[in-house]
N, C-alpha and C positions, 0 to 999 in steps of 0.2 A: 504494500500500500504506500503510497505517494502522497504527499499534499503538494498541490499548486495553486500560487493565487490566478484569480481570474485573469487578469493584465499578464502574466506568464501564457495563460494557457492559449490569448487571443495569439499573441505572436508567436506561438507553438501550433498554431493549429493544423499547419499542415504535418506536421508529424507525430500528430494526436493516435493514429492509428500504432504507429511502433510505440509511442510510450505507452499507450494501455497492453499491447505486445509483451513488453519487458518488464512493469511492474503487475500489470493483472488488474488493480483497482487503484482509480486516482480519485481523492479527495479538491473538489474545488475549494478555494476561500477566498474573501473578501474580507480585509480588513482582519485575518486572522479566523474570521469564524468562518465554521465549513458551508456552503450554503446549497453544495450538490456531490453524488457522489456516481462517475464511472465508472461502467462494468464491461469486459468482455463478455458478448451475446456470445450465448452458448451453442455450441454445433447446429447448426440447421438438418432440419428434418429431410432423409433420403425421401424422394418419391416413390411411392410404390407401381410396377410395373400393372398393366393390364390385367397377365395371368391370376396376382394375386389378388386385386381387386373383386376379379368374379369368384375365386376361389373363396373367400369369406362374404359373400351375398348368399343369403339362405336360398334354399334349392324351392321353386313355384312350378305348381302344375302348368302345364301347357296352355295358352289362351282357351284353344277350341274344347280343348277339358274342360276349362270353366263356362264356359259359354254353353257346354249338350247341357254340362248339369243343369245352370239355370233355365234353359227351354225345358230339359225333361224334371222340373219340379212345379212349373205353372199349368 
């Protein structure tokens, strides 16, 4: 963990990415007190492929299945 005042961090900004990189979590301040606190965003979510998608969709009778049933119940 880090602390940086704000006026540090404006003219660091563009290397804001390697300093959250190298310490993990930076402490902004202002006038000494903390007034914000960055994080590295955790791993982004894989997409799942197609296969698996339908693989975990519950298993449904065929349309025309449902459809004799409802003509052959009226």
């Amino acid at each position: 963990m880090k602390a940086i005042s704000i006026r540090d961090m404006r003219k660091d900004l563009g290397h804001l990415e390697q300093l959250i990189e190298s310490e993990g979590e930076i402490i902004v301040t202002k006038r000494g007190n903390p007034i914000a606190r960055l994080l590295p965003v955790q791993g982004s979510r894989k997409m799942p492929d197609h296969a698996s998608l339908r693989a975990q969709m519950p298993v449904m009778p065929s349309s025309a299945r449902l459809v004799r049933k409802d003509r052959d119940e009226r």
